[in-house]
C-alpha positions as CSV (number, residue, x, y, z in Angstrom):
1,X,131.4,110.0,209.0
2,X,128.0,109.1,209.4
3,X,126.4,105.5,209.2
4,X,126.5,104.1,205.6
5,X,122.5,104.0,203.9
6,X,121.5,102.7,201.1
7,X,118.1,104.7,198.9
8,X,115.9,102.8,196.5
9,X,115.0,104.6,193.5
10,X,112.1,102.2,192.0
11,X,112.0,101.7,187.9
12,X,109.8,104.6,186.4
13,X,107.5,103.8,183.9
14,X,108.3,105.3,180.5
15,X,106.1,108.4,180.8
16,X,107.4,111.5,178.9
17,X,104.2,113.2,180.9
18,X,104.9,113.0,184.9
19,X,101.6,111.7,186.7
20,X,100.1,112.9,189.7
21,X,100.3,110.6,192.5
22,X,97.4,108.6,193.3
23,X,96.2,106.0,195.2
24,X,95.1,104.2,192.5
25,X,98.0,101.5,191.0
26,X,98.7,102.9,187.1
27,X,97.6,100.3,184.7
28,X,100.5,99.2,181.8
29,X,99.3,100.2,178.6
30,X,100.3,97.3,176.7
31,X,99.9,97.2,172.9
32,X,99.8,94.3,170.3
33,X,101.4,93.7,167.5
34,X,99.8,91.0,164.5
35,X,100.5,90.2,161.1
36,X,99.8,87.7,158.4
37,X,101.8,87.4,155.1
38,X,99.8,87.5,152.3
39,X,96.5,88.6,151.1
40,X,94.4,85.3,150.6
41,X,90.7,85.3,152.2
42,X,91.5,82.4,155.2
43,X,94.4,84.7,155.7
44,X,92.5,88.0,156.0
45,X,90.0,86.1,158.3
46,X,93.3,84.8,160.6
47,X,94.0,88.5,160.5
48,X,90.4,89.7,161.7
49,X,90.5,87.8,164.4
50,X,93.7,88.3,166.1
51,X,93.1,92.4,166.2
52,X,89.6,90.6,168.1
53,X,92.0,88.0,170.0
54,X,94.2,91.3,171.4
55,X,91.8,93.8,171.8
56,X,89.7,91.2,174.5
57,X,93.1,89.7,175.6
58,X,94.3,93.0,176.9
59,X,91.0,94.7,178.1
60,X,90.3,91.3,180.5
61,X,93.7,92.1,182.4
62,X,92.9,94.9,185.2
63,X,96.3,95.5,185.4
64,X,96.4,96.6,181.9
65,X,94.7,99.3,179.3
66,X,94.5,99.2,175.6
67,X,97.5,101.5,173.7
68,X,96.4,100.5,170.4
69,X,96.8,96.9,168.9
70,X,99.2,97.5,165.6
71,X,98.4,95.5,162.6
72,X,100.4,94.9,159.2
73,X,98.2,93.0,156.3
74,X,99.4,90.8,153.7
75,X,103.0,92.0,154.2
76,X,106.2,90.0,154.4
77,X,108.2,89.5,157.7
78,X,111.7,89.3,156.5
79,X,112.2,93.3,156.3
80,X,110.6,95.8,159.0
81,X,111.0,98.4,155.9
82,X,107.6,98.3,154.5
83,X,105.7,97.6,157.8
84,X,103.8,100.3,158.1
85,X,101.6,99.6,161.1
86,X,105.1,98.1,162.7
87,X,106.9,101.3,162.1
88,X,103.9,103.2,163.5
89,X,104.1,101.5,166.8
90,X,107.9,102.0,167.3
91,X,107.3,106.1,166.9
92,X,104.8,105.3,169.5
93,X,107.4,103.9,172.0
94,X,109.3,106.1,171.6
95,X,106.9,109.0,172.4
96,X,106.1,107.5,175.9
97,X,102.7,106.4,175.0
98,X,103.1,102.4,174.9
99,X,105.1,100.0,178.0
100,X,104.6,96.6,176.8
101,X,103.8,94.3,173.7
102,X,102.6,91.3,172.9
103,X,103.2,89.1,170.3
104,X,101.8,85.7,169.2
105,X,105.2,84.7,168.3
106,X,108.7,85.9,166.9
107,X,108.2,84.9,163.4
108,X,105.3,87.2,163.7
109,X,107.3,90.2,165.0
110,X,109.8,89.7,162.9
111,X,111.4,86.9,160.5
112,X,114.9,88.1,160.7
113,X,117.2,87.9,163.4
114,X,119.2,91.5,162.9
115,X,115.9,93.1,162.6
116,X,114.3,91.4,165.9
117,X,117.3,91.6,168.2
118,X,117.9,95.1,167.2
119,X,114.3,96.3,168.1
120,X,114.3,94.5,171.1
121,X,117.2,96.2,172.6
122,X,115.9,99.5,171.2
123,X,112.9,98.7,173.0
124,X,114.8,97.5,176.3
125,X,116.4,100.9,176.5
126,X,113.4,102.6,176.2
127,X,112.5,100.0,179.3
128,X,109.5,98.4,176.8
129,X,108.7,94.8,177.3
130,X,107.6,92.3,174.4
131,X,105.6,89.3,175.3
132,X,105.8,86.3,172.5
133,X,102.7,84.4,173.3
134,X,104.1,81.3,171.8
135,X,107.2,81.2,172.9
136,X,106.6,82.6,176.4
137,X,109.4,85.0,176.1
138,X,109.1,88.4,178.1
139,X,111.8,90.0,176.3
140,X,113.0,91.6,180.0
141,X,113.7,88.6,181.8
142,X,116.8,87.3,182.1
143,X,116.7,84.6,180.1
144,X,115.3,86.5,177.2
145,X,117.3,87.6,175.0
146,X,119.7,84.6,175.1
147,X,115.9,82.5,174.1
148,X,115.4,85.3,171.4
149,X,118.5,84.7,169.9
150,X,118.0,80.7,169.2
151,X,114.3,81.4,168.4
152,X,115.1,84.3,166.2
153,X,118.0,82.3,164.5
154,X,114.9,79.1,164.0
155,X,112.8,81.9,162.7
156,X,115.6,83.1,159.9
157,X,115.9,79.7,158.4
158,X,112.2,78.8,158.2
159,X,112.1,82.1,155.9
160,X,115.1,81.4,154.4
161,X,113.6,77.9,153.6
162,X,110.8,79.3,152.5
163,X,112.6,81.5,150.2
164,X,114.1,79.1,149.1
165,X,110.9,77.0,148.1
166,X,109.5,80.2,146.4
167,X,112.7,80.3,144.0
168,X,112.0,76.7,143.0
169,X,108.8,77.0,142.4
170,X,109.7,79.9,140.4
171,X,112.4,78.2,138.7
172,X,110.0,75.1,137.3
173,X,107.3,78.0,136.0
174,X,110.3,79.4,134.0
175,X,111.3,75.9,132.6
176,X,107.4,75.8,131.5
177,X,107.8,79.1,130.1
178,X,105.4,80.6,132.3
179,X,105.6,83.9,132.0
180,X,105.2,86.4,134.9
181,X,104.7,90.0,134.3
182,X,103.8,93.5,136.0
183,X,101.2,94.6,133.4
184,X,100.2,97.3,135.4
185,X,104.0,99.1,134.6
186,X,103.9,97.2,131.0
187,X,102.9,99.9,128.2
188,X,101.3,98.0,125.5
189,X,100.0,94.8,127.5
190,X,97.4,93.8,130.0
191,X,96.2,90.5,131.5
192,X,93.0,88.6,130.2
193,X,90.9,86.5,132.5
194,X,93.5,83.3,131.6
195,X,96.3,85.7,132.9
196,X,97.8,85.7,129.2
197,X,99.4,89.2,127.5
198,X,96.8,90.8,125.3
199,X,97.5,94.3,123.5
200,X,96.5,97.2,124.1
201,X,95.6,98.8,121.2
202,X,96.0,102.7,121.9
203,X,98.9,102.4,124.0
204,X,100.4,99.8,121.5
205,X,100.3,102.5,119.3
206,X,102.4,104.9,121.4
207,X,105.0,102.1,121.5
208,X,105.2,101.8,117.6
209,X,105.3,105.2,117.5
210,X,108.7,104.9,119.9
211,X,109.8,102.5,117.8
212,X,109.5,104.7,114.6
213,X,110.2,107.8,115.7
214,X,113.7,106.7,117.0
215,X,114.3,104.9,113.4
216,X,113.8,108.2,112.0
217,X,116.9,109.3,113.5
218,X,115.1,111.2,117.3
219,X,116.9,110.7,119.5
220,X,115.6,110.1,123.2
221,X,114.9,113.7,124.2
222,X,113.3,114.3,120.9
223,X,111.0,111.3,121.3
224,X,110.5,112.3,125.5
225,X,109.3,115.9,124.8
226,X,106.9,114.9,121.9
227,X,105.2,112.5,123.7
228,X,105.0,115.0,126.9
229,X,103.5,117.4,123.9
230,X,100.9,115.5,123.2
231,X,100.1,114.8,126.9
232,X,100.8,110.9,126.6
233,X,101.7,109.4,129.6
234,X,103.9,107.0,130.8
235,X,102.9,102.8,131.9
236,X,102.4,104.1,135.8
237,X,100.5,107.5,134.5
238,X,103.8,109.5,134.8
239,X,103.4,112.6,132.5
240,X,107.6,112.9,132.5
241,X,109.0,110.7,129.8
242,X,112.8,109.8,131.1
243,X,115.8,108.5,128.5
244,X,115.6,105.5,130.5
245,X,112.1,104.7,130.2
246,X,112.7,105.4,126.6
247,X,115.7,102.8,126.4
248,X,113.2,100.1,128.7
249,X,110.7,100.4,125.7
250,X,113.3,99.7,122.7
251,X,115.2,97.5,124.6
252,X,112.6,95.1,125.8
253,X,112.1,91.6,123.6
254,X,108.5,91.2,125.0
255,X,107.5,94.1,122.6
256,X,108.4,91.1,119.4
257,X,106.3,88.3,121.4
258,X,109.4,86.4,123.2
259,X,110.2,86.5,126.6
260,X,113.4,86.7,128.6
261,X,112.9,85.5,132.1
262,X,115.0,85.8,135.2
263,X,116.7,89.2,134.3
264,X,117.1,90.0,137.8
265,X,117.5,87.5,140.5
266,X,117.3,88.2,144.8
267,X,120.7,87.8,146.0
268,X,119.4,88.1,149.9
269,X,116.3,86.7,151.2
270,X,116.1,89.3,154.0
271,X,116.7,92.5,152.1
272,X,115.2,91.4,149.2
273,X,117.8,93.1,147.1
274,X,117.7,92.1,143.3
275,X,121.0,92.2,140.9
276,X,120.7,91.9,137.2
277,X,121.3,88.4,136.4
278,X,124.9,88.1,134.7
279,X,124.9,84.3,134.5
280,X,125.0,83.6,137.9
281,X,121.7,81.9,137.6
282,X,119.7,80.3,134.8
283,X,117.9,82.1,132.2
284,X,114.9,81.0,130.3
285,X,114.4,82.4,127.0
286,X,110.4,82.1,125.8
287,X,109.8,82.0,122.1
288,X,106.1,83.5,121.0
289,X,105.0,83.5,124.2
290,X,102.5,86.2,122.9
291,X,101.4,88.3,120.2
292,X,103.7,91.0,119.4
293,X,103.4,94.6,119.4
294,X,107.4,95.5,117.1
295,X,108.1,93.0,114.4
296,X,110.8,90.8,114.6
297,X,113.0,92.5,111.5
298,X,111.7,96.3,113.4
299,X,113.3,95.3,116.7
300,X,116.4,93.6,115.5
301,X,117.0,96.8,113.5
302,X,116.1,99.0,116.6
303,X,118.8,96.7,118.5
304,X,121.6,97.7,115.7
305,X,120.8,101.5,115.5
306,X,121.4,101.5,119.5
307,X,124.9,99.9,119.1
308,X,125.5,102.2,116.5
309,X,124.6,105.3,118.4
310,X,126.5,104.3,121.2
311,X,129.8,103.7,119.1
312,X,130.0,106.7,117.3
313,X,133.5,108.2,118.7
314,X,136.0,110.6,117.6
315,X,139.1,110.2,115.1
316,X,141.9,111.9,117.2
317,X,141.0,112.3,120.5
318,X,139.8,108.8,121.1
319,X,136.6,110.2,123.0
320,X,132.8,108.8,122.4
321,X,131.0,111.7,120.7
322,X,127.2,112.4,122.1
323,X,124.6,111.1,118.9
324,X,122.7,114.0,118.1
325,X,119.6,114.0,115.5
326,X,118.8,117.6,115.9
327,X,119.4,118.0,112.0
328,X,119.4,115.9,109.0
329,X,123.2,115.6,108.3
330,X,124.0,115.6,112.3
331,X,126.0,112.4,112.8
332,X,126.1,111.6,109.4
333,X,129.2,114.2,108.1
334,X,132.8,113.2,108.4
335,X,136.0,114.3,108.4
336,X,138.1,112.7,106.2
337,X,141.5,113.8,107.6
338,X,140.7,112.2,111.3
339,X,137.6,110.7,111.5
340,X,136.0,112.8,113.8
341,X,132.0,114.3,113.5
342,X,131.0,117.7,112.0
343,X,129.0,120.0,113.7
344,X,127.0,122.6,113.4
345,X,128.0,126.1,114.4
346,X,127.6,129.6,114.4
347,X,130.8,131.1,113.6
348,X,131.9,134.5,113.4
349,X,135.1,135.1,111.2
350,X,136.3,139.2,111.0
351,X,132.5,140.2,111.8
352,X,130.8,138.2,109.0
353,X,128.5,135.6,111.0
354,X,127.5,132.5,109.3
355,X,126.3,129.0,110.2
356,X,129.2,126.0,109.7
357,X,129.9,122.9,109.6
358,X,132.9,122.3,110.9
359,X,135.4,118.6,112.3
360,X,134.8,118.1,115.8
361,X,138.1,117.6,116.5
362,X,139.0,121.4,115.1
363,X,136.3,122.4,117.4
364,X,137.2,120.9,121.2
365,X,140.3,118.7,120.9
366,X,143.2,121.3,122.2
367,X,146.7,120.5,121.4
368,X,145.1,118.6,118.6
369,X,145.5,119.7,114.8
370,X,143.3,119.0,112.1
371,X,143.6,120.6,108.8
372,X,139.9,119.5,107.6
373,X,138.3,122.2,105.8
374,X,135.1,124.2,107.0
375,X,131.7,124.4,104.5
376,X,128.8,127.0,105.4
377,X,125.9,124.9,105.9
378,X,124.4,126.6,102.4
379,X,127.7,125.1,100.7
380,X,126.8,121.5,102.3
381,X,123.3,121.7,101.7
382,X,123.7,122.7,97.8
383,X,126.5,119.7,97.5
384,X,124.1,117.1,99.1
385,X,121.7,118.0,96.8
386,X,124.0,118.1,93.7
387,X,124.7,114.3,95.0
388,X,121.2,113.3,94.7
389,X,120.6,114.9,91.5
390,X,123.7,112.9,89.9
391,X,121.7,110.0,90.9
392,X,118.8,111.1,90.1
393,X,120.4,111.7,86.5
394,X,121.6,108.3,85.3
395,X,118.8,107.1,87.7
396,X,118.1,104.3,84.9
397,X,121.6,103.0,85.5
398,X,122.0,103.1,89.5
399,X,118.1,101.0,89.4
400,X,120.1,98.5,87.8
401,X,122.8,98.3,89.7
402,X,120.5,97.8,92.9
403,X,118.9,95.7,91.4
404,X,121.7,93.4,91.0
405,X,122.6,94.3,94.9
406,X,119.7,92.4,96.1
407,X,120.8,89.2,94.1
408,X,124.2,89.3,94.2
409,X,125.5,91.8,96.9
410,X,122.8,90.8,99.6
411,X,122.6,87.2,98.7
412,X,119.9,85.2,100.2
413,X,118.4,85.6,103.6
414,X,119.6,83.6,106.6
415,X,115.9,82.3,107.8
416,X,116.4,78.7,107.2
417,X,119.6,78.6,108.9
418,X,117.8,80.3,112.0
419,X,115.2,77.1,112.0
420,X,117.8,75.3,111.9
421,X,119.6,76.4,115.2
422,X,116.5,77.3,116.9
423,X,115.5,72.8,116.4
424,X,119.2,72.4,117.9
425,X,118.6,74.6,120.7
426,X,115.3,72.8,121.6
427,X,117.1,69.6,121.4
428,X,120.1,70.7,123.7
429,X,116.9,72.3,126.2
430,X,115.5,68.6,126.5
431,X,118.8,66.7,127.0
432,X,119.6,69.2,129.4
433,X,116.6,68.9,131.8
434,X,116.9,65.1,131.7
435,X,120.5,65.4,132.7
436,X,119.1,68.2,135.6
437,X,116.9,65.7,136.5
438,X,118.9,62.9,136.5
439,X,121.6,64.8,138.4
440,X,124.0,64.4,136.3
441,X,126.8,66.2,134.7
442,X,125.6,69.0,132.2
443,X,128.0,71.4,131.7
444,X,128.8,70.2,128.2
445,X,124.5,70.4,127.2
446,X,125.2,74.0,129.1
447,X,128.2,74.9,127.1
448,X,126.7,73.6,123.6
449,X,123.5,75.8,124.1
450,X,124.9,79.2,124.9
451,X,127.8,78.4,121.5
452,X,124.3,77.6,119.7
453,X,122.9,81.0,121.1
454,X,125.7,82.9,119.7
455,X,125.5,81.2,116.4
456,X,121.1,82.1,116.6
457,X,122.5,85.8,117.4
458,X,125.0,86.1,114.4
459,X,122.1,84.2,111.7
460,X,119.7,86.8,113.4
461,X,121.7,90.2,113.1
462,X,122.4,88.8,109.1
463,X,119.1,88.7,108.4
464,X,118.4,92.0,110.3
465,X,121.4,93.2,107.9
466,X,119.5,91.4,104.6
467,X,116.3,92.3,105.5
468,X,117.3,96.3,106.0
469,X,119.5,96.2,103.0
470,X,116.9,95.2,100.9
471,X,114.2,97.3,101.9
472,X,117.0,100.6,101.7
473,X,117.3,99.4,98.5
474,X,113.8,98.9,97.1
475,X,113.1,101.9,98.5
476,X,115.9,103.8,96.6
477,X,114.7,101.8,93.8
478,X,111.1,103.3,94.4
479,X,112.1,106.8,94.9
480,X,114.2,106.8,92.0
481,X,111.4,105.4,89.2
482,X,108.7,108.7,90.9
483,X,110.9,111.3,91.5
484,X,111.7,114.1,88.4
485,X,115.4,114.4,87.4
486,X,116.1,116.8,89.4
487,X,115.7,118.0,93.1
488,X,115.7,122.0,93.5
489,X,114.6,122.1,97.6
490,X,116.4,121.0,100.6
491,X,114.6,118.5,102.2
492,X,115.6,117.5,106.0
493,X,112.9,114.3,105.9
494,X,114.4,113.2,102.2
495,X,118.1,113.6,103.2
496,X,117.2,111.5,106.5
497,X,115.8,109.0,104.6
498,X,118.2,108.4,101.8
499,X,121.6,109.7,103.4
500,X,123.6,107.4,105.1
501,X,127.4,109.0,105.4
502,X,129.2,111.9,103.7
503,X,132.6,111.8,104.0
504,X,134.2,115.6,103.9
505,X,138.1,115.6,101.6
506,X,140.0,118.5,101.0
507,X,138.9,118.8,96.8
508,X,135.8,116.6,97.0
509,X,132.8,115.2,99.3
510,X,132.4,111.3,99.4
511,X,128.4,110.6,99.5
512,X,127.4,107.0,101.0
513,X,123.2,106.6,100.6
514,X,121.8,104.5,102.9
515,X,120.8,101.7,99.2
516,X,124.9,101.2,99.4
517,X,125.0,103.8,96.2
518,X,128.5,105.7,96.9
519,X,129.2,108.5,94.7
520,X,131.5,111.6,94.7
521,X,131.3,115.4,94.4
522,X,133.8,117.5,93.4
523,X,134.1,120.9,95.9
């Protein structure tokens, strides 16, 4: 055995190219990294001069040459997700082409502490050094990560503080009723020079046109591939309407003037991820913040026809059945054995073909037995129209009777009942930020608002209910005093309008028209 020897391999620099040897000692390309967090002038000017700071910093040192200096404007450090220039200079590392960085400071590189101590270690392995300026940390000695740690950990709660001071500040602007709101992804709206909602007025109109197209019985593919037609486009200039965009649009109160704020709340400062608000958090609900595009009564009846849609289920089978508007008298025809829907088919019985209307539950509910009856769709048609025409026939008689439905039936309207919760409400909103501010217990205030906000719900959907009955009516009322006595042509727009349920029975058809006129048809 020969004498023991020991061979030092000296650290390579991270080269994926091998150099020639030389005489000359190979300078460390050393990159910089700089950011600021927002977008104000004196920050775009702090900005400006450290890419001037680094770029002389780094090409005084002969040791060193310039790799690139690596800037991220106006973005936030809490999340290395949408950093760009910071992303851009990691594929760089790893490609050989950088050996060190500097830094002015950890909270510049990065304000959370998962996020810094991972890319430091990713950079370590790669044998990359960062340099915090500040701090005085080079990132390979062996002090540094044990320093990065505490100073990362410093750097977390100053942004989590700040956070924290951006939720208040949020929080008082909300208790001002200060609305905030994208207008650039807000059909209908934009800003005016006070930073106030202002319509639109062409793309206000594609909203009412949502608004009455989906009254009308379309339903959201309907309403999608007519406004694709007619090469309309979306709020962010998206030619492809989606059923949730749709729902966005009929759903939103800001469309009747009011404002609800704090839908959505951030649950983690660092990822920035937002949950819809479930009570967790306060709400702030704004009253004519701004002029409205849907009237109050339109909305509130939009609201109703969207519950109703959603709970239209089966008789039988207990399963929801899919709203469909493709035809006047789809979702509107009955069985009156189980419950269920009729639908439209094409049926073939001993090689006659035909189109039927036939019970759902006959159609797709196996093991399920149903003895409703089946009507050809000419059969249906000629008995909806025999229906009207009864009407039509002692019309005299039924515009008394609805006229008497709007007195006594509807009763009054609920609108001074709703001025009187909304004053309660507004009383209950100032006792409780005295109490807030105060410190003091408010969970009764809290508890006697959100009772007083279901009561403001129930008086609204009664007038919604008043307000539509009386117009179904009036309009019955209307058609009835200019139409002839009888109706000879099936009309898909007139049955939409006036029908509002038929009931199918083994000897007779049960007719319910939308003015609360309920007749019946023998066949």
């Amino acid at each position: 055995m020969g004498e023991k020897s020991v061979t030092i391999f000296p650290p390579r620099l991270n080269r994926k190219v091998e150099e020639t040897k030389t005489e000359e000692k190979i300078k460390l390309r050393v990159a910089a990294y700089c950011r600021v967090s927002t977008d104000s002038d004196e920050q775009a000017s702090s900005y400006e001069a450290q890419i001037e700071h680094y770029t002389l910093f780094i090409q005084n040192n002969p040791e060193w040459v310039l790799a690139g200096v690596f800037a991220d404007d106006g973005i936030s450090g809490t999340n290395t997700k949408k950093r760009d220039e910071f992303n851009r200079m990691i594929e760089e590392c790893k490609n050989g082409t950088i050996d060190m960085i500097i830094t002015k400071s950890i909270s510049r590189f990065a304000r959370n502490t998962i996020d810094c101590l991972k890319y430091i270690r990713k950079l370590k392995a790669l044998n990359i050094a960062v340099f915090f300026e500040k701090e005085n940390i080079n990132t390979m000695d062996s002090k540094g990560e044990v320093l990065l740690t505490i100073m990362a950990s410093l750097a977390q709660q100053e942004s989590e503080s700040l956070s924290q001071n951006v939720k208040l500040g949020i929080q008082f602007r909300y208790q001002q009723g200060i609305v905030q709101v994208n207008h650039n992804r807000f059909l209908g709206y934009t800003k005016d020079e006070n930073k106030n909602l202002v319509i639109v007025p062409e793309e206000a109109e594609i909203v009412k046109r949502i608004y009455r197209e989906y009254l009308d019985g379309a339903n959201y593919k309907e309403i999608s591939s007519g406004l694709e037609s007619d090469g309309i486009l979306t709020a962010v200039g998206n030619p492809k309407w989606h059923s949730s965009t749709l729902r966005k649009i009929l759903t939103n109160e800001k469309y009747m003037g009011d404002a609800l704020l704090q839908k959505t709340y951030t649950v983690d400062c660092l990822t920035k991820k937002r949950v819809a608000n479930d009570g967790t958090v306060p709400q702030y609900y704004v009253n004519n913040d701004h002029e409205a595009i849907i009237p109050r009564e339109l909305f509130a009846r939009v609201q109703e026809e969207i519950k109703r849609r959603a709970n239209i289920r089966s008789g039988m089978d207990g399963k929801k059945r899919v709203y469909s508007s493709k035809y006047a008298l789809s979702s509107v025809v009955f069985c009156g054995h189980c419950n269920d829907m009729y639908r439209r088919t094409h049926w073939n019985n001993r090689g006659k073909k035909q189109i039927v209307w036939r019970c759902v539950t006959r159609l797709s509910a196996p093991g399920v037995e149903c003895p409703a009856r089946t009507l050809t769709e000419v059969q249906l048609q000629n008995l909806v129209l025999e229906a009207i025409n009864t009407v039509l026939g002692g019309k005299q008689r039924a515009i008394k009777v609805l006229e008497t439905n709007i007195a006594e039936v509807l009763g009054n309207d609920h609108s001074d009942e709703l001025k009187r919760i909304e004053v309660q409400i507004e009383k209950q909103q100032t006792l409780l930020v005295k109490l807030t501010t105060a410190s003091e217990d408010y969970s009764k205030v809290v508890d006697k608002i959100y009772a007083l906000q279901r009561e403001k719900e129930e008086a609204i959907a009664n007038n919604v209910n008043y307000n539509a009955g009386k117009e179904r009516i009036e309009e019955m009322i209307e058609y009835l005093k200019s139409q002839p006595k009888r109706v000879t042509a099936y009309d898909e727009q007139l049955i939409r309008k006036l029908t509002q349920k038929i009931t199918v029975f083994d000897d007779h058809l049960e007719f319910l028209f939308r003015s609360g006129i309920k007749i019946e048809i023998k066949g």
